[in-house]
KEZA-411728 format. One record per residue (C-alpha): residue number from 1; residue in one letter; z negated, y negated, x negated. Coordinates in nm, 2 decimals, padded with zeros to 4 digits. Example, Ala and Ser with C-alpha at 12.3 -4.5 7.8 and 13.67 -1.06 7.14 Angstrom:
// residues 2
SITE resi resn     zz     yy     xx
SITE    1    A -00.78  00.45 -01.23
SITE    2    S -00.71  00.11 -01.37
//
This chain:
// residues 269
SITE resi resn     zz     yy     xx
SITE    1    X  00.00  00.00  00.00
SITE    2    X  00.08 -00.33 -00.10
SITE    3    X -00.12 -00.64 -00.17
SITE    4    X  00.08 -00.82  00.06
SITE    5    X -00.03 -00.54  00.36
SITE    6    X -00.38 -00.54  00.24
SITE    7    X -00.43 -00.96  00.33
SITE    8    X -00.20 -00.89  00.66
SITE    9    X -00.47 -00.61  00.78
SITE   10    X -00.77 -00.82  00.64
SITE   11    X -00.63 -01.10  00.84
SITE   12    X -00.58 -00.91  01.21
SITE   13    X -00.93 -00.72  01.10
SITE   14    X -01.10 -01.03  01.09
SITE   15    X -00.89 -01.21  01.37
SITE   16    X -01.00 -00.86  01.63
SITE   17    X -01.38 -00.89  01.50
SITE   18    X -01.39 -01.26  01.56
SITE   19    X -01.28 -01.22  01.91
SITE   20    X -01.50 -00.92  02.00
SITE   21    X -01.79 -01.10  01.86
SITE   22    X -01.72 -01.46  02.01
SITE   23    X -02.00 -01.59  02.22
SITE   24    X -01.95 -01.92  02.26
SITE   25    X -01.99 -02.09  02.59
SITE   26    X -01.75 -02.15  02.83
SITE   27    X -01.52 -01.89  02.66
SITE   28    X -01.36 -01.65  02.96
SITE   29    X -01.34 -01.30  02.74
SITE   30    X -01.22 -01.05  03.09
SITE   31    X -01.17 -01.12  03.44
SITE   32    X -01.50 -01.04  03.53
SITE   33    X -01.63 -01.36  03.31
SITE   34    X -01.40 -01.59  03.52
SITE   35    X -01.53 -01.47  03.84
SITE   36    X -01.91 -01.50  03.75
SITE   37    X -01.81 -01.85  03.60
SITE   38    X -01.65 -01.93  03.94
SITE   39    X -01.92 -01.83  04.14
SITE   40    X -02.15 -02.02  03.92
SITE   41    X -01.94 -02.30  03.95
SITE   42    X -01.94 -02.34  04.34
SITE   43    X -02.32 -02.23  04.37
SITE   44    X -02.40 -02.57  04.11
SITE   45    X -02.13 -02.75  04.31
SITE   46    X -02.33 -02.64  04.64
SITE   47    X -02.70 -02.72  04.51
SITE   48    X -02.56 -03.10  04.41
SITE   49    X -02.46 -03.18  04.80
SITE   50    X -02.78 -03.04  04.88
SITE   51    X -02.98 -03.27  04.62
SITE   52    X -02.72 -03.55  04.76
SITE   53    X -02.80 -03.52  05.12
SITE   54    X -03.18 -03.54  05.05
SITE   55    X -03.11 -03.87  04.89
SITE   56    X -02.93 -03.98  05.15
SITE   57    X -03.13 -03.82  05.45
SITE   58    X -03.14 -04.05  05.76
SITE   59    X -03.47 -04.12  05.92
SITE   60    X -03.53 -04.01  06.29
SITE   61    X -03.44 -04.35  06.41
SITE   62    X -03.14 -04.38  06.28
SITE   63    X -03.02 -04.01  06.42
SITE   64    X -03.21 -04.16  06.78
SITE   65    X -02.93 -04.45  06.73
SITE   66    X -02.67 -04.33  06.63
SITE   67    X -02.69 -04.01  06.90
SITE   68    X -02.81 -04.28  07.18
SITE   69    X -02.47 -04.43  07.06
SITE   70    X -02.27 -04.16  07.11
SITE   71    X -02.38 -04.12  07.43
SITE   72    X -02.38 -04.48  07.57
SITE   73    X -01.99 -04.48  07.42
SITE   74    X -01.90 -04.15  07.56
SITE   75    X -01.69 -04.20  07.87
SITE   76    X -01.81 -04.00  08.22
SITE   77    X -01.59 -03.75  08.31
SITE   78    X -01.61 -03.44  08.63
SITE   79    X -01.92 -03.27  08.37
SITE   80    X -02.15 -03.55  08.48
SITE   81    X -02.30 -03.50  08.81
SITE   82    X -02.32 -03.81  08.94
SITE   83    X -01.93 -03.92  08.91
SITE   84    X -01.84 -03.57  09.05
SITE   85    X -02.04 -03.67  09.36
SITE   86    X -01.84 -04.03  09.36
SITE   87    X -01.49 -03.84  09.28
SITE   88    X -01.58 -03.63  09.57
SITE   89    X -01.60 -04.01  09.78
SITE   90    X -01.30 -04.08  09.69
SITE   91    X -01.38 -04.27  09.36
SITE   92    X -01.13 -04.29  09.07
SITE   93    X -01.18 -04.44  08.68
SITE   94    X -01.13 -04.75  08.68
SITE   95    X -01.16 -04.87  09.06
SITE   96    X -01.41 -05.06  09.17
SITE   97    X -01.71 -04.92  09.38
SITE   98    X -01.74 -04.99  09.76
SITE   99    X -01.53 -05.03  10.08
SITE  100    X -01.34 -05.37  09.98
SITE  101    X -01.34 -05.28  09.62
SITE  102    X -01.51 -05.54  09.46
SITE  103    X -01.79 -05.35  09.33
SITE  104    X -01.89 -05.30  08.95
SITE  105    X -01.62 -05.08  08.77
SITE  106    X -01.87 -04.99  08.48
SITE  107    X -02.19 -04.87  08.50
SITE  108    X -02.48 -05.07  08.48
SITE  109    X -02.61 -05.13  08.07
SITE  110    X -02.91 -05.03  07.93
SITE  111    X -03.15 -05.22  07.78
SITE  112    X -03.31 -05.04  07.49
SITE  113    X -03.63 -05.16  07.45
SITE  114    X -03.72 -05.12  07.06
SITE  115    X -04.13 -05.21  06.99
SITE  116    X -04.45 -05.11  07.07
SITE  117    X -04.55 -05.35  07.34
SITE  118    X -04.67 -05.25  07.69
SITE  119    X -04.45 -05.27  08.02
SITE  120    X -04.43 -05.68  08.10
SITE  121    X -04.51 -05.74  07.77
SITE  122    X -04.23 -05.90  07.64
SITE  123    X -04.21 -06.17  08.01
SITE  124    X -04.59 -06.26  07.93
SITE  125    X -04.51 -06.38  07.54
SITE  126    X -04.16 -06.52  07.68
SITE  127    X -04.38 -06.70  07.98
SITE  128    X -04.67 -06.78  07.69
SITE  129    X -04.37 -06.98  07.47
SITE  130    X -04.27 -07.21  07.81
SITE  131    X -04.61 -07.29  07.87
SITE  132    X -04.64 -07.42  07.52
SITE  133    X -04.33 -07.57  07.49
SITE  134    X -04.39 -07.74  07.81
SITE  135    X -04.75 -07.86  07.71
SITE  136    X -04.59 -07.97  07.40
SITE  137    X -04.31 -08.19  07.58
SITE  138    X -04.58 -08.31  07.83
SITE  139    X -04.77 -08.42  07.54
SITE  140    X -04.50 -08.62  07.40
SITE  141    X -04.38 -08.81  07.69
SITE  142    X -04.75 -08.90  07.74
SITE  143    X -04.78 -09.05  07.41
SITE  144    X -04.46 -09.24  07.44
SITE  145    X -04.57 -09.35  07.75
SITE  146    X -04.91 -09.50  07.68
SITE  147    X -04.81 -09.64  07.37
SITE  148    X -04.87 -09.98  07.38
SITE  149    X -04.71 -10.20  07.02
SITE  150    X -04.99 -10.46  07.03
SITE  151    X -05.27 -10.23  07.02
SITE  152    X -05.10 -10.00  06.75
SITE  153    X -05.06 -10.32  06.53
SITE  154    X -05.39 -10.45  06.56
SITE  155    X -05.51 -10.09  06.51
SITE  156    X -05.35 -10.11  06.18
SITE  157    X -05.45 -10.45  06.10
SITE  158    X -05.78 -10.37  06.14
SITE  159    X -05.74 -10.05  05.89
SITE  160    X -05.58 -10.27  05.66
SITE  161    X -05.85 -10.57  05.71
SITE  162    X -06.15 -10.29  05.66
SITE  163    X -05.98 -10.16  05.37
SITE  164    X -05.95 -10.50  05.19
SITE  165    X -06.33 -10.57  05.25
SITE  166    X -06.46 -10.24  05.11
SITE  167    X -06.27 -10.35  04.76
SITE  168    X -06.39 -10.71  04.79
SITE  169    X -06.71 -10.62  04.81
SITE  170    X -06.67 -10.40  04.53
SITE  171    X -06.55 -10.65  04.31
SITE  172    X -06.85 -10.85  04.43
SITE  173    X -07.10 -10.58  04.35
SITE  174    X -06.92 -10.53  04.02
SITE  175    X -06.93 -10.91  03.95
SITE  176    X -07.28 -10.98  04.10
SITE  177    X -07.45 -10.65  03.81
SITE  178    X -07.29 -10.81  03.56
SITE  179    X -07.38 -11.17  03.61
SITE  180    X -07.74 -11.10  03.68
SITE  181    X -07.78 -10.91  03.36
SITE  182    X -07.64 -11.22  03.15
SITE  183    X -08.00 -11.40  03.30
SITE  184    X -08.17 -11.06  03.20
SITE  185    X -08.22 -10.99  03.58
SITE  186    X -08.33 -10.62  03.50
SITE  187    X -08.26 -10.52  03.89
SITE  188    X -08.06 -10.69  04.15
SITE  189    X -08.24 -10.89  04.46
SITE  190    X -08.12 -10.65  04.70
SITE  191    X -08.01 -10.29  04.61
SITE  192    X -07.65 -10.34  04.78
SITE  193    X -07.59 -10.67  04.55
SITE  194    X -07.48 -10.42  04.27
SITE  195    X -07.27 -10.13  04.28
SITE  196    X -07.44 -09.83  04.39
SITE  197    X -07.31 -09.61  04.08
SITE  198    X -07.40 -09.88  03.84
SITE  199    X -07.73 -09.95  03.99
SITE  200    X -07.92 -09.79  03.70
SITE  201    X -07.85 -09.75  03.33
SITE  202    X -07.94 -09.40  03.31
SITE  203    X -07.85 -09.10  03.51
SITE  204    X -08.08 -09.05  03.81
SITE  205    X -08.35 -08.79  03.85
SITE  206    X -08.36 -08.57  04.20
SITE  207    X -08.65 -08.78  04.30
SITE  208    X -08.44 -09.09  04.25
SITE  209    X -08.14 -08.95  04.39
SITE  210    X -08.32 -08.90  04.73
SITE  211    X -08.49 -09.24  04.69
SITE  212    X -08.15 -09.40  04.64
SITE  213    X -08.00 -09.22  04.95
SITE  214    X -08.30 -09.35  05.18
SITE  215    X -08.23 -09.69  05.05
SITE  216    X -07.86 -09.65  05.16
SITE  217    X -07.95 -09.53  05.48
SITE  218    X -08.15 -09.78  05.49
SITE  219    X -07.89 -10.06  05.50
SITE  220    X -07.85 -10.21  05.83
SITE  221    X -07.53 -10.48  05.74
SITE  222    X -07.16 -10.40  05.76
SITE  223    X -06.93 -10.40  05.48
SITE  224    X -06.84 -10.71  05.63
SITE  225    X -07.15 -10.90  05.61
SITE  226    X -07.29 -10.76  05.26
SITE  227    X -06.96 -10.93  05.14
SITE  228    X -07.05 -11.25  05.29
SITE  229    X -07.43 -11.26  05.15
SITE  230    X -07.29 -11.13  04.81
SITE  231    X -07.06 -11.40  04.78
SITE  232    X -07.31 -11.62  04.84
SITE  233    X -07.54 -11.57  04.63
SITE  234    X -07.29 -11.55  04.31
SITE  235    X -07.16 -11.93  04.44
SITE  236    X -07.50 -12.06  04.47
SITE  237    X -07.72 -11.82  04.17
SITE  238    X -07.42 -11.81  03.92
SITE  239    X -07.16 -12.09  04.06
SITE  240    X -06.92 -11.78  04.06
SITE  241    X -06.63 -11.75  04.27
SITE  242    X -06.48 -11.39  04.28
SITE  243    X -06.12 -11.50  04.50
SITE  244    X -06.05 -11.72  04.19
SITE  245    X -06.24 -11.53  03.93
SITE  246    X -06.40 -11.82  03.70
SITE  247    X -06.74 -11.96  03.71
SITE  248    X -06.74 -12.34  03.74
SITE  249    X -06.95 -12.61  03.56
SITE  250    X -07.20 -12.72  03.88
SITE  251    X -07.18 -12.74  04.23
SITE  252    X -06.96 -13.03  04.21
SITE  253    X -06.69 -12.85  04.00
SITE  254    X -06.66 -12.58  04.25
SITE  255    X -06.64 -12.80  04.54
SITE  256    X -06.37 -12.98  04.45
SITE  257    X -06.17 -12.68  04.26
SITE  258    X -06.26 -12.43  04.47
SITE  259    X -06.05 -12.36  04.81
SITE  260    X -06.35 -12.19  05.01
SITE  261    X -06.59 -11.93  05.04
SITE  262    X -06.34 -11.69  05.19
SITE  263    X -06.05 -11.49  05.06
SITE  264    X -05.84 -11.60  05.36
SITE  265    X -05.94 -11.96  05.25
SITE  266    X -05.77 -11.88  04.92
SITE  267    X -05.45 -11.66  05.09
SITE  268    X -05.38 -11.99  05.30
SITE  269    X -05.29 -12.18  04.94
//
């Protein structure tokens, strides 16, 4: 035998034992290999549209809409009991009901009632929302009505007015504390002459907290007339006028420099 037919039987021997001994994956070696590889392909196939349709399961109300669906869209026909009792009366699709013919030629609708309310629920909240939108219009045709212009502007006026004296009197207090203390007057001659949160130098005790609060309390005036008194005493005590915000030479000086006691006398300049 020649070396030539030595390497040609080597290479089928080796080709035939390759083949025999070949088990790599997805490699068909007889016909019984393709079947089992074809029934293992449609029973993976089948097991993945099962795994799909759990994903996609519906819940019981959609399957309750969607057969109540296909049963309000599903036409009558002789099966139904009812329109083989009218067919029997003479009734045909699509003719109208009654003697004359102008009766309904579909059946009456249904009304689906989705929620948990009670019978008549649903008219009481829809009769609950009239009543409150009726209350509500009421309401507003009363205000309208009643409104009266002069009384709304003097309303405000006064708000503005009450407004303007609380910061006057402020500015008094303010002016009053620091005026006094120039003369070394360690307190003020009335407690409301200076401005309660500046009435002492040092923070309050609870004892002198509550005395403080009595003393407010205890303050019969209006805003309006602790302005006045304040304002009075720093024209005649320190010849201080806080509308124009200097403190003249005498009594003289402010007389003739000064418009008035009042801030309206000094808005009129």
């Amino acid at each position: 035998m020649s070396g030539e037919e030595c390497d040609y039987m080597s290479d089928d021997f080796l080709a035939k034992l390759t083949k025999e001994n070949d088990t790599r994956p997805g490699l068909k070696k007889s016909v019984a290999d393709k079947r089992e590889h074809e029934r293992w392909k449609k029973r993976e196939i089948k097991l993945e549209e099962q795994r799909l349709n759990k994903r996609i399961k519906k819940t019981v109300k959609e399957k309750e809409m969607e057969h109540r669906e296909e049963g309000l869209n599903k036409e009558l026909d002789s099966n139904n009991k009812g329109f083989a009792m009218l067919a029997k009366m003479g009734f045909k699709p699509g003719t109208s009901l009654g003697k004359t013919g102008t009766g309904i030629t579909e059946p009456v609708g249904i009304n689906i009632k989705e929620g948990r309310g009670g019978l008549g629920r649903e008219a009481a909240v829809l009769r609950f929302k009239e009543r409150k939108q009726r209350i509500m219009e009421q309401r507003a045709k009363n205000i309208v009505k009643e409104f009266d212009p002069a009384a709304y502007r003097a309303q405000m006026r006064e708000k503005h007015m009450a407004k303007r004296t609380d910061s006057d009197l402020y500015k008094s207090q303010k002016s009053c504390r620091e005026l006094d203390l120039k003369k070394e007057f360690t307190e003020p001659m009335e407690t409301w002459f200076w401005p309660k949160e500046l009435r002492q130098n040092k923070l309050l005790g609870d004892d002198e907290e509550e005395e403080e609060e009595e003393e407010e309390a205890g303050i019969v005036f209006t805003n309006g007339e602790q302005l006045e008194m304040v304002v009075e005493y720093l024209r005649t005590e320190h010849i201080y006028c806080v509308f124009c915000g200097i403190s003249f030479y005498n009594p003289d000086d402010m007389g003739v420099n000064c418009p008035g006691p009042t801030r309206d006398d000094h808005d009129s300049l």
